[in-house]
C-alpha positions in Angstrom: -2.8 -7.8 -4.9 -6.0 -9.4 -5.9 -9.1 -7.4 -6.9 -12.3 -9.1 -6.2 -15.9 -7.8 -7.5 -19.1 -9.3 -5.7 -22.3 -8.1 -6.4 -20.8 -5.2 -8.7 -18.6 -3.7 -5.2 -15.0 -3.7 -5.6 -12.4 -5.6 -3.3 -9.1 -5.6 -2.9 -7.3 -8.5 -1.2 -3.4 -7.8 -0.3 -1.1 -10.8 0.8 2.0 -11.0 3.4 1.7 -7.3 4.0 4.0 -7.8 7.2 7.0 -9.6 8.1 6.3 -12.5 11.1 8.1 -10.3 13.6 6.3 -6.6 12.9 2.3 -9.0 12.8 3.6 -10.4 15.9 4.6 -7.1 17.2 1.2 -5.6 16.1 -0.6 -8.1 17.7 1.4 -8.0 20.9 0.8 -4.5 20.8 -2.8 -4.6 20.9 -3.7 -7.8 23.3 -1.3 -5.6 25.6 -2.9 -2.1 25.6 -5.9 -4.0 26.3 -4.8 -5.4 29.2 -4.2 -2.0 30.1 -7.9 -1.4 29.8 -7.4 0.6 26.2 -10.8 -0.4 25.2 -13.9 0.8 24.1 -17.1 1.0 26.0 -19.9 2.5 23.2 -19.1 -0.8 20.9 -19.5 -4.7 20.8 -16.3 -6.2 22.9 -13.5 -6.5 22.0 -12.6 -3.0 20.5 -9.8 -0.3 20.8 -10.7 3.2 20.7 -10.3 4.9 17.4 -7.5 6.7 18.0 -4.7 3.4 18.2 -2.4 4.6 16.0 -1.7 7.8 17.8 -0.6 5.3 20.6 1.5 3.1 18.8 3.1 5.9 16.1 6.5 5.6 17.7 6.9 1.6 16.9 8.4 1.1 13.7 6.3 -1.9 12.7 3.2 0.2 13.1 4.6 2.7 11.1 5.8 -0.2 8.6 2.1 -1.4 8.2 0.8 2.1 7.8 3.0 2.8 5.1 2.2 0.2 3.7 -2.0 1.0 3.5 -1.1 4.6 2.7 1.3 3.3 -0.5 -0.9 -0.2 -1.6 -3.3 1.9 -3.4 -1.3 4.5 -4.9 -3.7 7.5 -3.8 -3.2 10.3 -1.6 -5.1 9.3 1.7 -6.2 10.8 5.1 -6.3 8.8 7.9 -9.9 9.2 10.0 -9.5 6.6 12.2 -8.0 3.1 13.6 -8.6 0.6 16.3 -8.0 -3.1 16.6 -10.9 -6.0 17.0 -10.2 -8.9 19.7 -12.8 -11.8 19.1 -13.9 -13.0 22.6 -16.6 -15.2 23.6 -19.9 -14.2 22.7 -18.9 -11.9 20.4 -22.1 -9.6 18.9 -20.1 -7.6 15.9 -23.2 -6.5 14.4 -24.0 -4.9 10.3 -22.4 -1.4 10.2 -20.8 0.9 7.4 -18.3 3.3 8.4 -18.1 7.3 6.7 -15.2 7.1 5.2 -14.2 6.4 1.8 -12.0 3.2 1.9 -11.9 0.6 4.8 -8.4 -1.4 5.3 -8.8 -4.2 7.5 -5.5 -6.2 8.4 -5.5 -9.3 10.2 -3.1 -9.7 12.7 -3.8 -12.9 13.8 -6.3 -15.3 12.2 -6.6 -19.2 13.4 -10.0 -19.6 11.5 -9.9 -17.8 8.4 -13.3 -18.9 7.5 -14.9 -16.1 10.3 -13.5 -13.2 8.3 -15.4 -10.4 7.3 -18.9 -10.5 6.6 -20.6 -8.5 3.6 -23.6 -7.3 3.3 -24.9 -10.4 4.7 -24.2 -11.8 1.1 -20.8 -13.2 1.4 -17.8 -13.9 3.8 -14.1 -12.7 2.3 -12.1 -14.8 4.0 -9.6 -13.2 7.3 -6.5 -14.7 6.3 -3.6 -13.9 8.7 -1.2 -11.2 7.5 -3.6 -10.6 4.8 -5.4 -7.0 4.3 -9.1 -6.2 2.5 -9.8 -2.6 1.1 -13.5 -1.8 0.2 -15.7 1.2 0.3 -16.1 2.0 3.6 -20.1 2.4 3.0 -20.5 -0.8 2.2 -22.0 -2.5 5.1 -20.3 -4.9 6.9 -19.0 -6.9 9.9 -16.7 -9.3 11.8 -18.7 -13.4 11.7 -19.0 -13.8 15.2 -17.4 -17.6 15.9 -19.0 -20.0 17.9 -17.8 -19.7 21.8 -16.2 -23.4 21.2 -13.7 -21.7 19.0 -12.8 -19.1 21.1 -9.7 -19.9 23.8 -9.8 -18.4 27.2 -7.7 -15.8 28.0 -6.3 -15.6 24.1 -7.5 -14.1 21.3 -7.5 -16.5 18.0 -8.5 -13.4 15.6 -7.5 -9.9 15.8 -8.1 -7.5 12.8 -6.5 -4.0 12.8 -9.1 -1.4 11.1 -7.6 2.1 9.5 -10.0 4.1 7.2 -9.0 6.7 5.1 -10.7 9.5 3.2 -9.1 10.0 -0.6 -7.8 13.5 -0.9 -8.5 14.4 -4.6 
């Protein structure tokens, strides 16, 4: 784990969370529940619902990766919410902050690391594939929209799965 601070916030930056096979599985996973039409309508494309993790509890590399977020930073944690994010063309992620108390975003798949996730309009921490940030959910946010030259038809070059947590104290 590395622990980043920028402009006084705290950041945590986790490496090779999964094996190949359970990212791959992930990311299979969502680019196929999509294609099922799992997606939501109230946000920028391409988003899951909140609630992915109640459809994918049963696979064992979900359950492997959220393990993994619930252990990382040895608290006791209650899971809000989770979807996925699918960059497509003209993508329009936008400045948000979420309620909770700690964001975890894992990136499934990442061929340009250098559109990772944007911070306060500051600063971009980099979304390195099968890499994982944590920071205060408050803190606001969002995925850096690619150019629509970098963005493959019909294939998704950047998916990042989103869990927040509240601390239970």
């Amino acid at each position: 784990m590395k622990k980043l601070v920028l402009d006084d916030k705290g950041f945590m930056i986790f490496e090779n969370v999964l094996s190949e096979k359970d990212r791959k599985a992930c990311f299979h996973d969502v680019k196929t529940l999509v294609s099922q039409g799992y997606v939501a309508n109230s946000v920028p494309p391409l988003q899951t619902p909140p609630e992915l993790y109640s459809r994918v509890r049963n696979f064992a590399h979900w359950n492997t990766l959220y393990d993994y977020m619930k252990t990382c930073m040895q608290l006791n944690l209650k899971l809000v919410s989770n979807w996925a994010n699918l960059t497509v063309e003209n993508g329009t992620y936008g400045m948000h902050e979420h309620k909770s108390d700690l964001t975890f975003c894992y990136f499934a798949r990442s061929e340009h690391p250098v559109y990772g996730t944007n911070i306060e309009d500051k600063f971009i921490l980099p979304a390195v594939e099968n890499s994982m940030i944590v920071f205060n959910g408050k803190i606001k946010h969002a995925i850096s929209n690619m150019p629509n030259e970098l963005v493959p038809k019909n294939d998704f070059n950047r998916c990042s799965i989103v869990f927040d947590f509240n601390i239970i104290q």
